[in-house]
N, C-alpha and C positions, 0 to 999 in steps of 0.2 A: 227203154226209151219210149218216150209216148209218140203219139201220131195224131195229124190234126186233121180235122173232117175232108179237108182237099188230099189225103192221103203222104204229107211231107211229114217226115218225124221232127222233132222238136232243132234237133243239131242241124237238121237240113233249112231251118226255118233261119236259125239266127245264123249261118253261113249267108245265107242271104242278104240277111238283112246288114248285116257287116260290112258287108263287101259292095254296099252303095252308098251314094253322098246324100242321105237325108237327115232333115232336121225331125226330132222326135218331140211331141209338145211337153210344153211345161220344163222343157230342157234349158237351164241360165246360168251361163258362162259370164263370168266377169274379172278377166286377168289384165292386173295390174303388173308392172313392171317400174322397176324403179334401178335403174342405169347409172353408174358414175361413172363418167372419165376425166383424166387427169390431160393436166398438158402434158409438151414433150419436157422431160425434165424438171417436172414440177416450177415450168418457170411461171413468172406472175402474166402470162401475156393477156389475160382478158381485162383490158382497159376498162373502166369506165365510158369511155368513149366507143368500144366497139364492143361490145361483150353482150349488148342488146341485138345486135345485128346478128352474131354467133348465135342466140337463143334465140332470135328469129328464123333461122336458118335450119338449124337442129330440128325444131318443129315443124316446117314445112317437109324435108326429109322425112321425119316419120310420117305424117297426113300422106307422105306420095307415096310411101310403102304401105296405105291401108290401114294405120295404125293412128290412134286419137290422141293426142300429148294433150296431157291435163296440165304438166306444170313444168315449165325448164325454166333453170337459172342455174345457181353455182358462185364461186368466188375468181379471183385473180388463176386461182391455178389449178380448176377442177368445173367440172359442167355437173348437174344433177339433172337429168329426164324423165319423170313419169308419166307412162304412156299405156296409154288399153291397149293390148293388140285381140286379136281374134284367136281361135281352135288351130288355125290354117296357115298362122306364121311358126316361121323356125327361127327360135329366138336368135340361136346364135349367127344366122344370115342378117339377120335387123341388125343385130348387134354392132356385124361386120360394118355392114354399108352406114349406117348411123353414124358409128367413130371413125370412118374414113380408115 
C-alpha cells in the first residue's frame, strides 16, 4: 500500500474521499429515463379533451421532484414520460410518487 506525502496511505485517501458529497471535475452524468404507465384497466380514459391537462400535470410533478421532463404524452390508454433525473434520485421513489 503506498503512502502520500501527508502520511495517509492510499485506502485511507479514497475512504475519505468516498465518504463525502463532492463533485469531481470533468465528471457528466446525463440519465434519461423513459416511464410508461398505463391506465387502470387499460381503459381509453385520456380524452382528447383532458389528456393535455394529465401531461401537464405529470410534468410539473416530475419538475417538483427535481427532475427535468423532456417529453410526456401517451394515447387513450397509457402515458410515456421522459425525464432527466439527477445521481441523487431513487428512481423507484419518483416512479412511486409520479404514477400516484
Amino acid at each position: 500500500m503506498s503512502t502520500s506525502p501527508e502520511g495517509t496511505t492510499t485506502l485511507e485517501f479514497w475512504h475519505v474521499l468516498l465518504n463525502q458529497e463532492i463533485s469531481l471535475p470533468g465528471t457528466h452524468h446525463q440519465l434519461l429515463y423513459h416511464f410508461v404507465f398505463s391506465t387502470k384497466n387499460r381503459r381509453p380514459y385520456l380524452q382528447p379533451e383532458t389528456k393535455d391537462k394529465v401531461f401537464e400535470y405529470l410534468g410539473g410533478t416530475a419538475r417538483g421532484l427535481g427532475g427535468v421532463p423532456i417529453r410526456v404524452g401517451g394515447h387513450v390508454d397509457h402515458v410515456h414520460l421522459l425525464v432527466k433525473l439527477t445521481t441523487k434520485h431513487c428512481i423507484a421513489d419518483f416512479k412511486g410518487v409520479v404514477s400516484g
